[in-house]
C-alpha positions as a printed Julia matrix, in Angstrom:
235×3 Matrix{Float64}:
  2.83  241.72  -57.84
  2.48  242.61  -61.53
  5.19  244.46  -62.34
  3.84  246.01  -65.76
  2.08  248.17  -62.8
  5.14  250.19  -62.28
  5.65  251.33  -65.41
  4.69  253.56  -68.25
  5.69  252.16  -71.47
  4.86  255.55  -73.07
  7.37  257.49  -70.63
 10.25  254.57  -71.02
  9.67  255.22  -74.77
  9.46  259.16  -74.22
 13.3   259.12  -72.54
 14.22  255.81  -74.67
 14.06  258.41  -78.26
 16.3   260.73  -76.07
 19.16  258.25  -74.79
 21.49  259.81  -77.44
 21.4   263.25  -75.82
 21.86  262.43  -72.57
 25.79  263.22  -71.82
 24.99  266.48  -73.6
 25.31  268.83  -70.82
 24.08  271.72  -73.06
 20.84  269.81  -74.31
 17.51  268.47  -73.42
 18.88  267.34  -69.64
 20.37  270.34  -68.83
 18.8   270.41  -65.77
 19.76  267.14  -64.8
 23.29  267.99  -64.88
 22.97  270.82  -63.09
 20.92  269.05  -60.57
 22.82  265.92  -59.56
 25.78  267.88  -58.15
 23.65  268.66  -55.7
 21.26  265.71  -55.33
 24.62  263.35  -54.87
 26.47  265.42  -52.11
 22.69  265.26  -50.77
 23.12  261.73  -50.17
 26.59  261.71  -49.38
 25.4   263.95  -46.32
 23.14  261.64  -44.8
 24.77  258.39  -45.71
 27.67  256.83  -46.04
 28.34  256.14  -49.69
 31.83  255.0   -49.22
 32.35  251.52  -49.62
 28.26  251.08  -49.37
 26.12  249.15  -51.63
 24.01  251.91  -53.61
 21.57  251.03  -56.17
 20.43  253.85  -58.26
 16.39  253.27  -59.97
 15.37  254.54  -63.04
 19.3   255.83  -63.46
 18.73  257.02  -67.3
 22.12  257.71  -68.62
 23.95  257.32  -65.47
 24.22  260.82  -64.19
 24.13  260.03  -60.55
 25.51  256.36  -60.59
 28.8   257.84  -61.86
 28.44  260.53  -59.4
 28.16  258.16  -56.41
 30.5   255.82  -57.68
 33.38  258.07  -57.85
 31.9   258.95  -53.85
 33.5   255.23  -53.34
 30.24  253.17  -53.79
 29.85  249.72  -55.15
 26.93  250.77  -57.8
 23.76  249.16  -59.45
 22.0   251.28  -61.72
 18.62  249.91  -63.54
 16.7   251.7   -65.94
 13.89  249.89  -68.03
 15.25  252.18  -70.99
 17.44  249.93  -72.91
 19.15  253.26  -75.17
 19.35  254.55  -72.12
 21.64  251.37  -70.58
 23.51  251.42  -73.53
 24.35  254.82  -73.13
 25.45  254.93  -69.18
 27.21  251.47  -69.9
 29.64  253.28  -72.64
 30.3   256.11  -70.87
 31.0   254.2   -67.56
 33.49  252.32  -70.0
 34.75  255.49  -71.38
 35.23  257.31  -67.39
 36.61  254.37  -66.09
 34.22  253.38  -63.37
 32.98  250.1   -62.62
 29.41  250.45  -62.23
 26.63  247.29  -62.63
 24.1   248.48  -65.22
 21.06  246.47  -65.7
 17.92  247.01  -67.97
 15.51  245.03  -65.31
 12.35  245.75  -63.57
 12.82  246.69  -60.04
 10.32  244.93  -58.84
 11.83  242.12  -60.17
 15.09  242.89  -58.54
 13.52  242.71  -55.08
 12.23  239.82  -55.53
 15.48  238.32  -56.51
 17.77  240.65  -54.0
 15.43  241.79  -51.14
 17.18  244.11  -48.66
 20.73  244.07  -50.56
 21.51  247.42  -50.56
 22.97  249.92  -48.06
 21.17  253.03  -49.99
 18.53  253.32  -52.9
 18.28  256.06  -55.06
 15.18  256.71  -57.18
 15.38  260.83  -58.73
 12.77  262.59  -60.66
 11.16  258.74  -61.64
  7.97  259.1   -59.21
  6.34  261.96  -61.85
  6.22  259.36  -64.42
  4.98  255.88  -62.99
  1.2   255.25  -62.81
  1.71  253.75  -59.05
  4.21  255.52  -56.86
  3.12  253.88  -53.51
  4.3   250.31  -55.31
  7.61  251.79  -56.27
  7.86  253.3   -52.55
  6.96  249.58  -51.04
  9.85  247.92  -53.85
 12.62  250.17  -52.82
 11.84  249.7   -49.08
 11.59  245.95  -49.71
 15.71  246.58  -51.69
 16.92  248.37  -48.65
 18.52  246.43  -45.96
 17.17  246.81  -42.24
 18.45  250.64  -41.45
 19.2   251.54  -44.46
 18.56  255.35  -46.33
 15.85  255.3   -49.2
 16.62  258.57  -51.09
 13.51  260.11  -54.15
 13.68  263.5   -55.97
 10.49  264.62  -57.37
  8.32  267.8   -58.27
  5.72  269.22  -55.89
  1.84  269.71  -57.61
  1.76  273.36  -56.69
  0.7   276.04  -58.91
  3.96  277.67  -58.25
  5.38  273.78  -59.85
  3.11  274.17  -62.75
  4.42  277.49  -63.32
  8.01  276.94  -63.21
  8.41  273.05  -64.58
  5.86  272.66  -67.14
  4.79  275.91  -68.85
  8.56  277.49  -68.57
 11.23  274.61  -69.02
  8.74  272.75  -71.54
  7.39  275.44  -73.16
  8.66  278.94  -73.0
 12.19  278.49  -72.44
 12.62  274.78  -73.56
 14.87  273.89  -70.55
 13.36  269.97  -70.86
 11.13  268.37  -74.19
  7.34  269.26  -74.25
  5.56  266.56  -72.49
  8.17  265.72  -70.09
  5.94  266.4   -67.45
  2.37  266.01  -66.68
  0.81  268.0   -63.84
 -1.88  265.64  -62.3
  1.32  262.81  -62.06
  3.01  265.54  -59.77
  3.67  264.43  -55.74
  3.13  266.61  -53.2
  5.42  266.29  -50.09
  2.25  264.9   -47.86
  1.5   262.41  -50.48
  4.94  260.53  -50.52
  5.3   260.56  -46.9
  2.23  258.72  -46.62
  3.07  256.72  -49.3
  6.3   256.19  -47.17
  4.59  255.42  -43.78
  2.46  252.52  -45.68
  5.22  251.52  -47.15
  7.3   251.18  -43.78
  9.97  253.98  -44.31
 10.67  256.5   -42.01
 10.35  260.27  -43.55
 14.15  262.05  -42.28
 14.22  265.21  -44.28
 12.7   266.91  -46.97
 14.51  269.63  -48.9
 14.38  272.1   -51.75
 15.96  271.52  -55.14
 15.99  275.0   -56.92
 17.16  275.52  -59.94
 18.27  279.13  -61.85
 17.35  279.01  -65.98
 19.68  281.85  -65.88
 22.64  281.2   -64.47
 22.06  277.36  -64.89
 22.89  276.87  -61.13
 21.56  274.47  -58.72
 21.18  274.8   -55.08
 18.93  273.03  -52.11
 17.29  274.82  -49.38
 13.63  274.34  -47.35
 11.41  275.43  -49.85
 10.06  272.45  -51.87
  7.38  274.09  -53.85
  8.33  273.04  -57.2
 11.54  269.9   -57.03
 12.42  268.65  -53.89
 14.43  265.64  -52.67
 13.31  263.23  -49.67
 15.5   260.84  -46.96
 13.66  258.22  -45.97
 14.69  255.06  -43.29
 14.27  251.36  -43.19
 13.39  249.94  -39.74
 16.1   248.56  -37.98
């Protein structure tokens, strides 16, 4: 497989400028911080992070890696980002957590490690590849027989549109203009067929809200703008 198919050089570049910012709870990834309380104890509901082998795709500054490592996981995180790397490797150093960070090609690390890990993470990376199915089919081929497969993403919904693009880019500048692009957004149907042809088995899909105002992040059943998804290896 060519892996330069499952990636955008332009996006790596677009979060690449921003690696600096990323610990900045108050800045550009506000949301992100907000989110990945909730996105992590997501996971740590419907797996079993402790002691597991979790790899963590397109892991930016390291948000959720640190997140599940202090759940007890043994962590690799891989972003094709390099600032990015840099940035999650010092403050790894700096929290104290042992956590593998790579800047490789995931693609590349299935073909290397096929069926290593226990649980694969991949959050709010789908929006931003030009091939999503391929990325679904390389993190089923990293998951071991069994095993959870976990993606965060925004719906294509008007509602989506509304809410992620024209207010957090634009009007209240929540997230840098141009984070998003709307005909790159994943409706729920969409990745569970991408799932089924990539052999994973759709558990659960949830709601990720999010509250501009209070800055507060919750999950529920509505999934009309972000929303997280469990899927299953076969046994």
């Amino acid at each position: 497989m060519n892996t330069a198919q499952q990636h955008d050089p332009a996006e790596i570049g677009k979060f690449d400028r921003l690696a600096h910012r990323f610990w900045d709870a108050a800045g550009e990834f506000k949301p992100l911080h907000a989110l990945n309380p909730v996105r992590a104890a997501y996971m740590q509901a419907r797996s079993t992070l402790r002691g597991a082998r979790v790899l963590d795709v397109g892991c930016g500054g390291g948000l959720l890696a640190e997140a599940l490592a202090r759940a007890g996981a043994q962590v690799t995180a891989i972003d094709l980002a390099p600032g990015m790397i840099e940035v999650a490797k010092l403050h790894a150093l700096e929290s104290g957590l042992d956590i593998d960070y790579r800047c490789v090609d995931a693609a590349q690390l299935a073909a290397t490690e096929p069926a290593k890990f226990d649980a694969v993470s991949c959050m709010e990376m789908l929006e931003h590849v030009p091939e999503p199915l391929q990325i679904l089919r390389t993190l089923a081929q990293l998951t071991r027989p069994g095993g959870a497969v976990f993606v965060s993403t925004i719906n294509r919904t008007t509602r989506a549109f509304a809410g992620a693009i024209v207010a957090a880019e634009y009007l209240l500048g929540l997230v840098p203009r141009g984070t998003h692009e709307f005909e790159r957004l994943i409706k729920p149907s969409e990745l569970a067929a991408w799932g089924r042809q990539s052999g994973l088995l759709l558990r659960d899909v949830s709601g990720l809200q999010y509250d501009p105002v209070s800055g507060v992040a919750s999950l529920d059943r509505d999934p009309r703008v972000n929303y997280v998804a469990h899927f299953e290896t076969s046994p």
